[in-house]
N, C-alpha and C positions, 0 to 999 in steps of 0.2 A: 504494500500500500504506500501510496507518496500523496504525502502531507504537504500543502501551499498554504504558505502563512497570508493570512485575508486582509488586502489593503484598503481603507476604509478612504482613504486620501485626506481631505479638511472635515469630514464628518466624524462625529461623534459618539463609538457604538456605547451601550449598554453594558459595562464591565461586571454588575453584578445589583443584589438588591434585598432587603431583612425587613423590619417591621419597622414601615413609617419614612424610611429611605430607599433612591436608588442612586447607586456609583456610577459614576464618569468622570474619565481622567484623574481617578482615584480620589473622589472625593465627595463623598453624603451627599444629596440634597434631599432636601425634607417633602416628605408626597403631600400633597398630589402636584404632580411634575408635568409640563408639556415640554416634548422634547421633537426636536425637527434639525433639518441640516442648517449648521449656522443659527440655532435659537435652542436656548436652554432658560426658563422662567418658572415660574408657578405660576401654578393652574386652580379657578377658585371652584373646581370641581364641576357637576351638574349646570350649575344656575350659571356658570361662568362661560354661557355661549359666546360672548363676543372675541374673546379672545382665542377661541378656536374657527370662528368666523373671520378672524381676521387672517389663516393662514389659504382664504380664496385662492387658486391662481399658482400657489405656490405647492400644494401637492395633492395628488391623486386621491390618495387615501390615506385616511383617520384611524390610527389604531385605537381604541377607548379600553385601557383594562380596569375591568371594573373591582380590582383585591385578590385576594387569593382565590377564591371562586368567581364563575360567569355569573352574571348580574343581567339584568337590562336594564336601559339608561333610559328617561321620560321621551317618551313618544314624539313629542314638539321638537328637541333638542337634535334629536334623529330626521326629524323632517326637514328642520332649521338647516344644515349641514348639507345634508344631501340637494336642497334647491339651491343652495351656493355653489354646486357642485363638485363637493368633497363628499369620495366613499366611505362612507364608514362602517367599519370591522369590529364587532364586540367581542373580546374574549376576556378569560382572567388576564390578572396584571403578568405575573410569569409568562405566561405565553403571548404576550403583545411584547413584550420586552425581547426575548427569542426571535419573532417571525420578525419584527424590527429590524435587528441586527442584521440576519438574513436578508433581509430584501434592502438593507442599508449596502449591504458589501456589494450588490447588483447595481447598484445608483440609482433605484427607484426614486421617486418624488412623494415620500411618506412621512408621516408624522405618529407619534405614539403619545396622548394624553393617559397620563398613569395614577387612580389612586391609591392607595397604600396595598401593601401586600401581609 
């Protein structure tokens, strides 16, 4: 088997993640986290459309994990998004965090909104 070390270039993957944080570039941030190429902030969760609205234009699709288990997110918030046309993807936070990274090291145009895990 040969192993290729994954060049992620100026993006930012997901190095890891515990209760209430996730790492990048080794270093905590406190959940809930939006994370995109070139933008790392907090995220004011559910009710905080606008600033997941405001990544219009700039990527395909919305990872939303919603903690250690799959959740669903309010109905409006999911419509809101998708008529801006951003797809969005529910899964737990682990696994948005994962499929993330992977579709990061492809140069997809993705974003991962994450709450705690």
């Amino acid at each position: 088997m040969q192993l290729h070390e994954i060049d992620f270039g100026a993006a930012r993957p997901i190095e890891g993640y515990g209760p209430g944080f996730f790492r990048l570039d080794g270093v905590a941030h406190p959940a809930p986290v939006l994370i995109a190429p070139g933008l790392l902030r907090t995220w004011g969760g559910y009710e905080d459309a606008a600033t997941l609205l405001g990544l219009a234009g700039q990527v395909d699709v919305l990872f939303i994990g919603t903690g250690a288990e799959i959740g669903h997110i309010p109905a409006g918030l999911r419509a809101e998004l998708e008529a801006a046309g951003i797809g969005v993807e529910i899964m737990a936070s682990p696994a948005a965090c994962r499929t993330y990274n992977v579709l990061l090291s492809e140069g997809r145009r993705i974003a991962v909104a994450l709450l705690g895990v």
